[in-house]
C-alpha positions in Angstrom: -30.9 -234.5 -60.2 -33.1 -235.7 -63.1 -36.7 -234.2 -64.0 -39.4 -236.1 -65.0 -41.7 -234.7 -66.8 -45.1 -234.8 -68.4 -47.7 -232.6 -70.4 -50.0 -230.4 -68.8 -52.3 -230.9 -71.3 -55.8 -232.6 -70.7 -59.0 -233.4 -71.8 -62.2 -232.4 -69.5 -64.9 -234.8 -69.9 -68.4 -232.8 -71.4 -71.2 -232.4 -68.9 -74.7 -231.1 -68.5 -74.3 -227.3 -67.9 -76.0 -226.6 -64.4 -76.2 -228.2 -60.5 -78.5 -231.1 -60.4 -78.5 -232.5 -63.7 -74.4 -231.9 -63.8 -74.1 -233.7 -60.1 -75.5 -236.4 -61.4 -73.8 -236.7 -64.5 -70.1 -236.0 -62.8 -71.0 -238.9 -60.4 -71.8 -241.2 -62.3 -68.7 -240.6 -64.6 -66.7 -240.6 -61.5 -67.8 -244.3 -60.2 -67.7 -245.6 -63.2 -64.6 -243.9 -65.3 -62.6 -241.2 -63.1 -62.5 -237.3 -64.3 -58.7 -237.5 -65.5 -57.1 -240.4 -67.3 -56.1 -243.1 -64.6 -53.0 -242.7 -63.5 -50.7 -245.2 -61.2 -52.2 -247.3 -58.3 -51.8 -248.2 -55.0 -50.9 -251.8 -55.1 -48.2 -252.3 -53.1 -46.3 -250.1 -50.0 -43.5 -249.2 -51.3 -43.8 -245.5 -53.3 -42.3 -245.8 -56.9 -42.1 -242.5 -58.7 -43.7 -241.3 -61.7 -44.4 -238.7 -63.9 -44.0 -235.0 -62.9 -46.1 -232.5 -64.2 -46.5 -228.8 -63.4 -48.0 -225.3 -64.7 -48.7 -221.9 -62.9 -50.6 -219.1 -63.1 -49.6 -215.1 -61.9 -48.6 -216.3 -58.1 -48.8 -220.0 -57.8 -47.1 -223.2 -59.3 -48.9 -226.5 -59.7 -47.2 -229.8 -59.1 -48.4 -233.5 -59.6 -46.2 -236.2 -59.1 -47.8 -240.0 -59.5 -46.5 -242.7 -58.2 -46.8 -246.4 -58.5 -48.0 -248.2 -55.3 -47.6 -246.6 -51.6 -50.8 -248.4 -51.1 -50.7 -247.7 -46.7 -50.5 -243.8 -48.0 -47.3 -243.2 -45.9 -45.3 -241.9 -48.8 -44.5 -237.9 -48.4 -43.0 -235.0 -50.5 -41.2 -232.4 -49.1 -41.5 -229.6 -51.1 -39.0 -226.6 -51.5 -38.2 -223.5 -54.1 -36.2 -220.7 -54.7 -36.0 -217.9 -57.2 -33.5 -219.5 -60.4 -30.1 -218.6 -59.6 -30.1 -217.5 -55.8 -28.9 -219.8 -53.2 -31.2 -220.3 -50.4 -34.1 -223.1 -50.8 -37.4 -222.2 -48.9 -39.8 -224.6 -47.9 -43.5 -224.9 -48.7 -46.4 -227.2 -46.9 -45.5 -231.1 -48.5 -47.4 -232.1 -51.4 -50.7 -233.2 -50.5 -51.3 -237.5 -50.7 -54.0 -237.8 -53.1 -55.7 -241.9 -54.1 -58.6 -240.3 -55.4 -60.9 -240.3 -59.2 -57.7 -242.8 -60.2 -55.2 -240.4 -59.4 -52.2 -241.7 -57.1 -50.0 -238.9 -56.4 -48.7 -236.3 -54.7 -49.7 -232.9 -55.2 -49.6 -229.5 -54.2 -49.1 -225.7 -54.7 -46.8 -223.1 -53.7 -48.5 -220.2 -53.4 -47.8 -215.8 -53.0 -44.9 -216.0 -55.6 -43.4 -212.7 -57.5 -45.1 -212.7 -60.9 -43.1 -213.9 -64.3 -40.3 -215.0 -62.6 -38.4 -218.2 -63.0 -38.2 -220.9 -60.0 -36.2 -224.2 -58.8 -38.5 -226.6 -57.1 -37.1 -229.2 -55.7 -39.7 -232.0 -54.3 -38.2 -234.9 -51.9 -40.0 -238.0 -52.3 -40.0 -240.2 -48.6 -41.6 -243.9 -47.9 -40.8 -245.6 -45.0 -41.4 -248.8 -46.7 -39.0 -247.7 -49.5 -38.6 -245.7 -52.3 -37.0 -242.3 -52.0 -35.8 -240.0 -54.5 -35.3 -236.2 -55.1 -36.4 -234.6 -58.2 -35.4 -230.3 -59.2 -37.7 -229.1 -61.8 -37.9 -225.6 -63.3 -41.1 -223.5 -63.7 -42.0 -219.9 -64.3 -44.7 -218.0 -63.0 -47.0 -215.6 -65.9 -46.6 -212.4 -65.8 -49.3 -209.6 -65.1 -51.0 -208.6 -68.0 -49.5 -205.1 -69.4 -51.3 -203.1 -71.8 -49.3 -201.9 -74.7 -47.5 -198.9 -74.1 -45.7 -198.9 -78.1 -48.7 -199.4 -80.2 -51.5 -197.6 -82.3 -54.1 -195.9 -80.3 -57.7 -195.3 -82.0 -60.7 -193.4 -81.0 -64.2 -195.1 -81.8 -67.9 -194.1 -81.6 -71.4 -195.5 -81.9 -72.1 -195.9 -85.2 -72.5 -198.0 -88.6 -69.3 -197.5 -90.4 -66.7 -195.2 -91.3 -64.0 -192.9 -89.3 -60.4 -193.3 -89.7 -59.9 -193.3 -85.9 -58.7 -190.2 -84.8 -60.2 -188.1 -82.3 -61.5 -185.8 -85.2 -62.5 -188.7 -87.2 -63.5 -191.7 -85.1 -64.2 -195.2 -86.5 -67.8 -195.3 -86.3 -68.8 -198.4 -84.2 -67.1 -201.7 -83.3 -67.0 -203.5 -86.9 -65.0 -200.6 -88.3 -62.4 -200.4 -85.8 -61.7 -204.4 -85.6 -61.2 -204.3 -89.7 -57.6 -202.2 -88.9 -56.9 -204.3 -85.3 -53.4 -205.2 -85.0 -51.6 -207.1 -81.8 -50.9 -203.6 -79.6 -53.5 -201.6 -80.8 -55.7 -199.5 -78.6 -58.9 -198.5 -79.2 -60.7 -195.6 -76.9 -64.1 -196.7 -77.1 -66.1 -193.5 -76.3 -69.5 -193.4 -74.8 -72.5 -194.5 -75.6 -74.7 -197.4 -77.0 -73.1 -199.8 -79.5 -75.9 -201.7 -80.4 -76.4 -205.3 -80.9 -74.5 -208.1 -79.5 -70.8 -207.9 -81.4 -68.3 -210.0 -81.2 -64.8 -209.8 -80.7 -62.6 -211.6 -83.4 -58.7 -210.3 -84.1 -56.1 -211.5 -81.4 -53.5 -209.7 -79.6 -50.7 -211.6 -78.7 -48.9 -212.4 -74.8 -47.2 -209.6 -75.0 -49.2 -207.0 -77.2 -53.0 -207.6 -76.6 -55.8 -205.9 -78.8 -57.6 -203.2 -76.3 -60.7 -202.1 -75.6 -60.7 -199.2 -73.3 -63.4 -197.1 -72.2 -62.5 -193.7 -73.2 -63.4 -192.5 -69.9 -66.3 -189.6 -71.0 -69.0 -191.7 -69.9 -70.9 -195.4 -70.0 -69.6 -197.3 -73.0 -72.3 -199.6 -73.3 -73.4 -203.1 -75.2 -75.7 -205.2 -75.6 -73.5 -208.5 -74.8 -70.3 -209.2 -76.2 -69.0 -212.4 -77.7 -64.7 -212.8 -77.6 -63.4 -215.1 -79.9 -59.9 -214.5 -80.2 -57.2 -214.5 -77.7 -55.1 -211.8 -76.3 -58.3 -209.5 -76.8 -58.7 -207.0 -73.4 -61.6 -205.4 -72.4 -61.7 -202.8 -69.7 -64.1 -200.4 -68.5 -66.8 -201.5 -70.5 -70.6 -201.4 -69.9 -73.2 -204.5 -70.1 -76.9 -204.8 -69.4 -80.0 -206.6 -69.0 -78.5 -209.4 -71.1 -79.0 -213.3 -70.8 -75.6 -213.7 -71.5 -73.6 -210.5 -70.9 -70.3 -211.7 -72.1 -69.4 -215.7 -73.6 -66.2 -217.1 -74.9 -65.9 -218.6 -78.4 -63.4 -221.0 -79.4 -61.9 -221.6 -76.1 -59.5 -218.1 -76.4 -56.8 -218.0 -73.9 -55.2 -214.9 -72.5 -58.3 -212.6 -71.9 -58.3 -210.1 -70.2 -62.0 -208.4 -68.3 -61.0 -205.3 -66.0 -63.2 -202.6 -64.6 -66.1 -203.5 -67.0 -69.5 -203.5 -64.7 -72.1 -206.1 -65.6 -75.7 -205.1 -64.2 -79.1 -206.8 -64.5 -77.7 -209.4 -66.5 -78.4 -213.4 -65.6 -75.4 -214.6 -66.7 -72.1 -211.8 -66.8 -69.3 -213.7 -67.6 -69.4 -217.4 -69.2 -66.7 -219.5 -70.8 -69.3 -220.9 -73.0 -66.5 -222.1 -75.3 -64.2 -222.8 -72.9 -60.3 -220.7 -72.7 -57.4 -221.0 -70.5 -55.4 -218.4 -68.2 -58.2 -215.4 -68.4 -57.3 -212.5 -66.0 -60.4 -211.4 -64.8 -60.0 -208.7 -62.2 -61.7 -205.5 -60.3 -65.2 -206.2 -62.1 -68.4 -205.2 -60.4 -70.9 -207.6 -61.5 -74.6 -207.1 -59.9 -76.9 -210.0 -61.8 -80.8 -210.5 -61.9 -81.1 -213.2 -59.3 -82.4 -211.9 -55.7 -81.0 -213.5 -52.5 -84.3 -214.1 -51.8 -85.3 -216.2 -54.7 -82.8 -219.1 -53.8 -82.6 -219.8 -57.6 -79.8 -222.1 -58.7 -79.2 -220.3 -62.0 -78.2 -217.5 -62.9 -74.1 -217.3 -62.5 -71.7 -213.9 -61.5 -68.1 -215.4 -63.0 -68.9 -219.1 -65.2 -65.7 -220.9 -65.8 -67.6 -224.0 -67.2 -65.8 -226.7 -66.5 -68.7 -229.1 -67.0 -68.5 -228.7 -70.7 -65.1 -227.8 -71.6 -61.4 -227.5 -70.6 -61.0 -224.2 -68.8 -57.7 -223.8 -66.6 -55.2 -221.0 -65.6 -57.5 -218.0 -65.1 -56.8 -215.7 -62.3 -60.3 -214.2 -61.0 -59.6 -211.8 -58.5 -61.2 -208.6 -56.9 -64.5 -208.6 -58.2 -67.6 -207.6 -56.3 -69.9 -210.0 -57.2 -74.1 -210.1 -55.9 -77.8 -210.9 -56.9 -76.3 -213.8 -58.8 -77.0 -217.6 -58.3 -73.7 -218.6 -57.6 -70.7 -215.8 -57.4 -67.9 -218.1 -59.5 -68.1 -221.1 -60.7 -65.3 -223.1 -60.8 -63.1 -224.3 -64.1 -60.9 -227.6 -64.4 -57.7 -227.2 -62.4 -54.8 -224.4 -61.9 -57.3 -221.7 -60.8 -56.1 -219.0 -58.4 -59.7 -217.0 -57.1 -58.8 -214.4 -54.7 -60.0 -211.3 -53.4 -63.4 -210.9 -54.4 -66.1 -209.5 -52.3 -68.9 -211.9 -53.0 -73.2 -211.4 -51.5 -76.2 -211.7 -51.6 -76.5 -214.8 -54.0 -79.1 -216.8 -54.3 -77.2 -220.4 -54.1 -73.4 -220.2 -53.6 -70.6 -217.6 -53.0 -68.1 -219.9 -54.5 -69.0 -223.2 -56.5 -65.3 -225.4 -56.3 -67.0 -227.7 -58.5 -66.2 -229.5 -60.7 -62.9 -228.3 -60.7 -60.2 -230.9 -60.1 -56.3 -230.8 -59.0 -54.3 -226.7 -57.5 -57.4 -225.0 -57.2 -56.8 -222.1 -54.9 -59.2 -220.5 -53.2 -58.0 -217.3 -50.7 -58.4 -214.2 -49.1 -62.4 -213.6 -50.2 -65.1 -212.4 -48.5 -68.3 -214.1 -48.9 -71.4 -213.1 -46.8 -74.9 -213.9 -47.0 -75.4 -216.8 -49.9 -78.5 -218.1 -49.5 -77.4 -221.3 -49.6 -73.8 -222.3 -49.1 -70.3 -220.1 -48.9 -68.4 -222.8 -51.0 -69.1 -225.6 -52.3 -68.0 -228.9 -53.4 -70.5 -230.8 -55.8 -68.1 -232.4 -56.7 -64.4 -231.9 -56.0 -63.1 -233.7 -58.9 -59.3 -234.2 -57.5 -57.3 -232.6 -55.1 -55.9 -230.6 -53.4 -58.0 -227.6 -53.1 -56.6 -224.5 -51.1 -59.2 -222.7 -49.3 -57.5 -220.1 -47.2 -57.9 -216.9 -45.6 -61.3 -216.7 -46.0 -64.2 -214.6 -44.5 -67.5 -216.9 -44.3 -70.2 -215.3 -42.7 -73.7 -216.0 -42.3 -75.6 -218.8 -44.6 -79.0 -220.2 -44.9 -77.1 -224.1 -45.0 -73.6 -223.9 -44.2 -70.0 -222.3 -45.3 -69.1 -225.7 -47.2 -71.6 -227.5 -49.4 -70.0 -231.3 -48.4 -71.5 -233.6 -51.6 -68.2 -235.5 -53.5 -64.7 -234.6 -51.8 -61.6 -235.3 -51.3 -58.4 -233.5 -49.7 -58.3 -229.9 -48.9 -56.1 -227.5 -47.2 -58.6 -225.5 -45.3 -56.5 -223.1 -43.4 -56.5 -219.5 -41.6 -60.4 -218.6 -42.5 -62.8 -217.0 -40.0 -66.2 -219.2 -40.6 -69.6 -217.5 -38.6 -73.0 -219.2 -38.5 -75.5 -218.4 -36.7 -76.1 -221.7 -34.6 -75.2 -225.1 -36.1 -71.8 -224.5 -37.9 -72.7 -227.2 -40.7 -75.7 -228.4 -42.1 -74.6 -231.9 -43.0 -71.7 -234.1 -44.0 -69.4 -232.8 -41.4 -67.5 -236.1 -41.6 -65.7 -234.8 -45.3 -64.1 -232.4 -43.3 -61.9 -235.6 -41.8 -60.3 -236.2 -45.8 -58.6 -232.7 -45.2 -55.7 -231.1 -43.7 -57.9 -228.8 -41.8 -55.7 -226.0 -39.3 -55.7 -222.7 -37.8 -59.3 -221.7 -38.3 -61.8 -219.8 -36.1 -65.4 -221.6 -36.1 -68.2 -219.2 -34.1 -72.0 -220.6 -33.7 -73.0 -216.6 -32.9 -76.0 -217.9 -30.5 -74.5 -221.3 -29.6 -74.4 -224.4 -31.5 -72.8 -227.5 -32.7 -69.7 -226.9 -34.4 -68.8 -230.6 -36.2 -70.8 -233.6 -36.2 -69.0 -235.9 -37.8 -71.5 -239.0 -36.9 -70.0 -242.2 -36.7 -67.4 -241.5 -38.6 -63.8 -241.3 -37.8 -60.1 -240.4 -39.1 -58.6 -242.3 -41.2 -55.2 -241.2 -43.0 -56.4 -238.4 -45.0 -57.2 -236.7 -42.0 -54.7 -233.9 -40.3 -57.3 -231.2 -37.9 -55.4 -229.6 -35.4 -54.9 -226.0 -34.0 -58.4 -224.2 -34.6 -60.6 -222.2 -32.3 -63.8 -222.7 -31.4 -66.7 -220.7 -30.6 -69.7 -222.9 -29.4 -71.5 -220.1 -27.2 -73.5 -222.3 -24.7 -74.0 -225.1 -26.7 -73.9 -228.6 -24.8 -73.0 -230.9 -27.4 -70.6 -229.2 -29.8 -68.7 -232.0 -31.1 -69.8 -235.6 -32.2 -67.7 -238.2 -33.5 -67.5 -242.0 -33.4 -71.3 -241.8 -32.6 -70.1 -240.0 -28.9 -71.4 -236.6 -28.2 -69.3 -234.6 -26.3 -69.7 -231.6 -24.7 -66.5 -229.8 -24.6 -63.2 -229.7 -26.7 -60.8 -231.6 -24.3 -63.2 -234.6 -24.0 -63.1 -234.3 -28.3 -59.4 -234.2 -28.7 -58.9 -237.1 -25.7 -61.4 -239.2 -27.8 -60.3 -238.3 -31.2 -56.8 -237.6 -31.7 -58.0 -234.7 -33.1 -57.3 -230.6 -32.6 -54.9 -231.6 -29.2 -53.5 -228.0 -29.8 -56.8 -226.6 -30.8 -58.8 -224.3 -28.1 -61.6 -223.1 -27.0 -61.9 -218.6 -27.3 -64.4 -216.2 -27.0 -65.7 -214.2 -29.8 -66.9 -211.7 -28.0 -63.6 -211.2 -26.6 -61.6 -211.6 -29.6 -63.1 -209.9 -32.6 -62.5 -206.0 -33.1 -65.5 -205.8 -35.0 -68.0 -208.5 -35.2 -71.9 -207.4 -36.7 -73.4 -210.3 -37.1 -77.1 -209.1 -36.4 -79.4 -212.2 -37.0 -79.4 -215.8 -38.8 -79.3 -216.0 -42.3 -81.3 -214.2 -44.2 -80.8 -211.0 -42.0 -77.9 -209.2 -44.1 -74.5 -209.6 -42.7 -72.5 -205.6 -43.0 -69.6 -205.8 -44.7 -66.8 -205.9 -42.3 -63.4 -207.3 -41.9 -63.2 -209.6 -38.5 -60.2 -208.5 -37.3 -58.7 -209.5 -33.9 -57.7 -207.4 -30.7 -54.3 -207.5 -29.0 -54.8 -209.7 -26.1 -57.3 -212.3 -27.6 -56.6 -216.1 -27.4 -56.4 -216.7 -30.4 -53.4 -214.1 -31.1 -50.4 -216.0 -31.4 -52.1 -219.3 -31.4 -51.4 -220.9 -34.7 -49.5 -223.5 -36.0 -46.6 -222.2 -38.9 -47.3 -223.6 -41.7 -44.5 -222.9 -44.6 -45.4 -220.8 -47.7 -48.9 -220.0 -45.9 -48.9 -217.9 -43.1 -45.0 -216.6 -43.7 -44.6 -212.8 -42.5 -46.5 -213.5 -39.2 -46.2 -210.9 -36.6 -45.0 -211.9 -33.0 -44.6 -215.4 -31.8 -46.7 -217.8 -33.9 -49.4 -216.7 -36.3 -52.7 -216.1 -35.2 -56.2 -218.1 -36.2 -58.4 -217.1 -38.8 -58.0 -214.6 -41.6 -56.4 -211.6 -40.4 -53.1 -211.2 -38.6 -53.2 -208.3 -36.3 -50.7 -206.1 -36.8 -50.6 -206.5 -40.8 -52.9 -204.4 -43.0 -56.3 -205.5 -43.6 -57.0 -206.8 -47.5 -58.8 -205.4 -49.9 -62.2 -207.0 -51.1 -63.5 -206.6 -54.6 -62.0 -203.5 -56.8 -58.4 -202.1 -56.4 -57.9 -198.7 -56.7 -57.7 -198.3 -60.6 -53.9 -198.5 -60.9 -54.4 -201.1 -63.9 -53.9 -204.8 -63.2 -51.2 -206.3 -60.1 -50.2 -208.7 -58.4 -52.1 -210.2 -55.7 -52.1 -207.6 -52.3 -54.2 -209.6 -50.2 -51.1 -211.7 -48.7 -47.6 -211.0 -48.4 -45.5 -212.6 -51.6 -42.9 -214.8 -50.5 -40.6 -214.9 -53.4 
């Protein structure tokens, strides 16, 4: 079949840096403008196809496919891959409708793929009031960052020049190392203090980065650290009590930030400058910005996409607390997994502003003071928000202010009483499945007001928790009091159910609401439990189950628990946290 396709390239709009003022600002642009360059629009009902574009990161392929009219948003794409050159197609969830910020498309992810390795996708395009078509394009996922195994290796110390780099002779301080850096150099940086801010400035290339490498005799440390060229990686590295512990310059792609450990600093890591496709993984990052303060500044992980374009980083495994908010979202083709995120004093996870693919899975994020993720605002879709472990926040695990379309799928989500503080109703623009809700001491779980579905809406097969709550669900302006009498009026979660947590959960500490500190834990489930079994498949997502049908929330009993924040140090891999499908 043909391909059609487009440039991944874009332009992100500039923005005020921070929450209120940057809300504002991205709203306004959206009303009036869109985020991304208007695309197609929904005119008429028959679906004519567009433009194709795709990217990737390490484990997941993006896809957008626009399309002229559709305008009853009844048009679907079936979506299928298979490693280049074997035979057998496997499916994925469809692309995701999206008439949203002037985008009409379809779009979607396929998600847990092998690293650096070349894939068919074929997409299927269906409208019942016509237009149909079948498109195969080709797309390769990165690989994991290597270190150089071929090149020079160099010692250095603190210092103010001279050395020649040996271990008998080392370059003496940062400046007199980078004069000799060459692509696959390695330079054991030994400990101690290296003085002022420095900045990074000779690139590596894809496939032979400059290092930095702690030398492993004790705290390499600096006083904030400026990269400017790409292909530069840091790991093991030291930085305190900064403002700004480490900032990009001159939008750099391929960085790489493993095993450095940022204390007391306000802000750790910022894409000031922008850059595209960092790999920043197995960081422990513990900022200046109590739980208690509930300050909105102050960020763990910035990927600044108010200001600049920022796409295709991979920010896994981190622990990340006493920060504002944990990460901060980028523009689109993000892939945040595994991180171990508390205690912060606003969010665990800001989405926004980040637009179309971004994927957000298999993190723990306890105790933010004010919301586990949030979206303010979601500048396209779809997001992925999956296999999550939301526990315990002073407002509620989603911060509803601008949405769209989601996939919210397979995450265990524990508050305290009320499940969510307000704008329950955004959760009806999602595909919304397989999740376990608990209100600990009873409470509402959705109130989605007056509102009701409308065609963006697909909520089915999650259980519920509502303790001895008598009004757990609201919608059309009807409370009702159990979830039978919900699904009957509604439509919605007919194969959802009712469980018990504590009947369910093989370890569950949830000692008080939110601020009392939430243990770190991993909610597994016990054999026997209702909501064992109790899912709905969903292809590319929940593959590899273990006995019937896969279970609800984040964990499938019987498979091995994932890891939060830092892997063993084994150098950089491929994600753990979820079986890889191909």
């Amino acid at each position: 079949m043909s391909t059609l396709t487009a440039s991944t390239n874009r332009r992100a709009a500039r923005f005020p840096s921070r929450d209120c003022l940057a809300y504002v600002a991205v709203t306004v642009l959206v009303l009036c403008c869109g985020f991304r360059s208007p695309t197609l629009t929904a005119q008429t009902s028959d679906a004519t196809p567009g433009a194709i574009r795709t990217y990737s990161t390490i484990s997941s392929i993006g896809i957008e496919w626009d399309i002229a009219g559709d305008a009853d948003h009844d048009a679907t794409a079936a979506l299928e891959f298979r490693v280049a050159g074997t035979a057998t197609w496997r499916p994925a969830l469809p692309l995701v409708r999206v008439d949203y910020n002037g985008s009409n498309m379809l779009a979607g992810s396929i998600l847990f793929l092998s690293p650096n390795a070349a894939y068919e996708i074929r997409l299927t395009l269906a409208d019942p009031d016509g237009g149909a078509t079948t498109q195969t394009v080709a797309v390769a996922t990165r690989p994991v960052p290597v270190m150089p195994v071929s090149g020079r290796s160099f010692h250095v110390v603190p210092g103010s020049g001279g050395g020649n780099g040996s271990s008998a002779d080392p370059f003496r301080g940062i400046f007199a190392a980078e004069a000799v850096a060459q692509p696959g150099d390695i330079f054991l940086v030994h400990a101690g203090s290296y003085g002022g801010r420095i900045t990074f400035t000779r690139p590596g290339t894809s496939t032979a980065y400059v290092v930095w490498k702690s030398a492993g005799d004790g705290e390499a440390m600096f006083a904030g650290i400026d990269v400017s060229a790409s292909y530069v990686w840091l790991e093991g590295l030291t930085l305190r009590d900064q403002p700004f512990a480490l900032m990009s310059k001159n939008a750099p792609t391929g960085v790489v930030i493993s095993r450095c450990s940022f204390f007391n600093n306000h802000y750790s890591i910022y894409l000031q400058r922008g850059g595209s496709n960092w790999y920043i993984a197995d960081n422990t990052i513990v900022g200046d910005t109590p739980y208690s303060t509930e300050s909105l500044d102050g960020e763990g992980i910035e990927l600044n996409g108010y200001s600049v374009e920022s796409f295709g980083h991979v920010v896994a495994h981190n622990s990340i607390s006493n920060v504002a908010d944990g990460i901060s979202n980028g523009t689109y083709n993000i892939d945040v997994f595994g991180n171990d995120i508390f205690d912060t004093s606003d969010d665990g996870i800001e989405g926004d502003p980040g637009g179309t693919n971004i994927r957000i899975w298999g993190n723990r994020i306890h105790n933010a003071a004010h919301n586990g993720i949030s979206y303010q605002p979601q500048n396209n879709s779809p997001w992925y928000i999956l296999r999550n472990q939301l526990v315990g926040f002073m407002e509620a695990p989603f911060k509803f202010r601008t949405t769209d379309r989601s996939v919210i799928a397979h995450n265990t989500i524990v508050m305290w009483s009320k499940m969510i503080c307000c704008n329950d109703a955004h959760l009806l623009r999602s595909i919304v499945k397989n999740n376990l809700w608990v209100a600990v001491s009873g409470g509402q779980i959705w109130d989605f007001g007056s509102t009701v579905k409308d065609w963006r809406s697909d909520f089915n097969n999650d259980g519920v928790d509502w303790g001895a709550s008598t009004a757990p669900f609201r919608y059309g302006g009807v409370v009702y009091s159990n979830l039978a009498a919900f699904a009957a009026a509604s439509g919605l979660e007919t194969t959802g159910r009712q469980f018990s947590r504590t009947a369910c959960f093989a370890t569950f500490n949830v000692p008080g609401p939110a601020p009392v500190p939430i243990p770190p834990q991993h909610m597994t489930l016990t054999a026997g439990c209702t909501a064992v079994d109790a899912g709905a498949i969903l292809p590319n997502i929940n593959d590899g189950f273990v006995g019937t049908a896969p279970d609800l929330g984040a964990y499938e009993l019987g498979q091995p628990v994932p890891t939060y924040g830092p892997r063993p140090a084994t150098g950089p891999a491929a994600p753990v946290n979820l079986r890889i499908v191909g």
